[in-house]
C-alpha positions in Angstrom: 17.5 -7.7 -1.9 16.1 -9.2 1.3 15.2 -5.9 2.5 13.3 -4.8 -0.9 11.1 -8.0 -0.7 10.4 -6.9 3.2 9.5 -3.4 1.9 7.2 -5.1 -0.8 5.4 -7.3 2.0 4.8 -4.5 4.2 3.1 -2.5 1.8 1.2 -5.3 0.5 -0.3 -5.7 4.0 -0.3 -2.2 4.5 -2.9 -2.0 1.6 -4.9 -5.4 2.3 -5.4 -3.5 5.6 -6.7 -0.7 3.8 -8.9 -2.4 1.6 -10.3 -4.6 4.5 -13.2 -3.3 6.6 -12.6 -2.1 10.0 -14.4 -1.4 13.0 -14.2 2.4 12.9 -14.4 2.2 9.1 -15.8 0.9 5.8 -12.6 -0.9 3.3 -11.3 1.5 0.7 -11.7 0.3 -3.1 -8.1 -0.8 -4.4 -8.1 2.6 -6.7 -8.6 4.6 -3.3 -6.0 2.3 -1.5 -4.0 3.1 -4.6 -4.2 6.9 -4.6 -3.5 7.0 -1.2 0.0 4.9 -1.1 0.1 6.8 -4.8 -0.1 10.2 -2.4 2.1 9.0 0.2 5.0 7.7 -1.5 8.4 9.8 -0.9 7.6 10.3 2.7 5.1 7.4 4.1 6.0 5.1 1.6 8.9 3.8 -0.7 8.4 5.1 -4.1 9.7 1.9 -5.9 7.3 -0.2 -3.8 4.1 2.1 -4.6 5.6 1.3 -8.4 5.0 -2.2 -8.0 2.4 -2.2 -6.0 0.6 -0.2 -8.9 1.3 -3.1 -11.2 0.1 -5.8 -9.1 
């Protein structure tokens, strides 16, 4: 269990970091942070974790 809820942190970052502005780029929108974890999942990201993610 402790290691789903570090997976579910991760990727919560991992998409607050992609929905914040950076130097070398503008933020994404959620839906395009989304589509791209949504894209993703099975090799860059958990598929269970995009699930939830989705729902949040």
């Amino acid at each position: 269990m402790q290691g789903y809820c570090v997976k579910c942190r991760t990727k919560r970052e991992i998409k607050g970091a992609m929905t914040s502005k950076r130097p070398y780029r503008q933020a994404m929108t959620n839906r395009v942070a989304l589509a791209k974890l949504e894209r993703n999942k099975g090799t860059q990201f958990d598929p269970e974790v995009v699930a939830v993610l989705g729902r949040l």
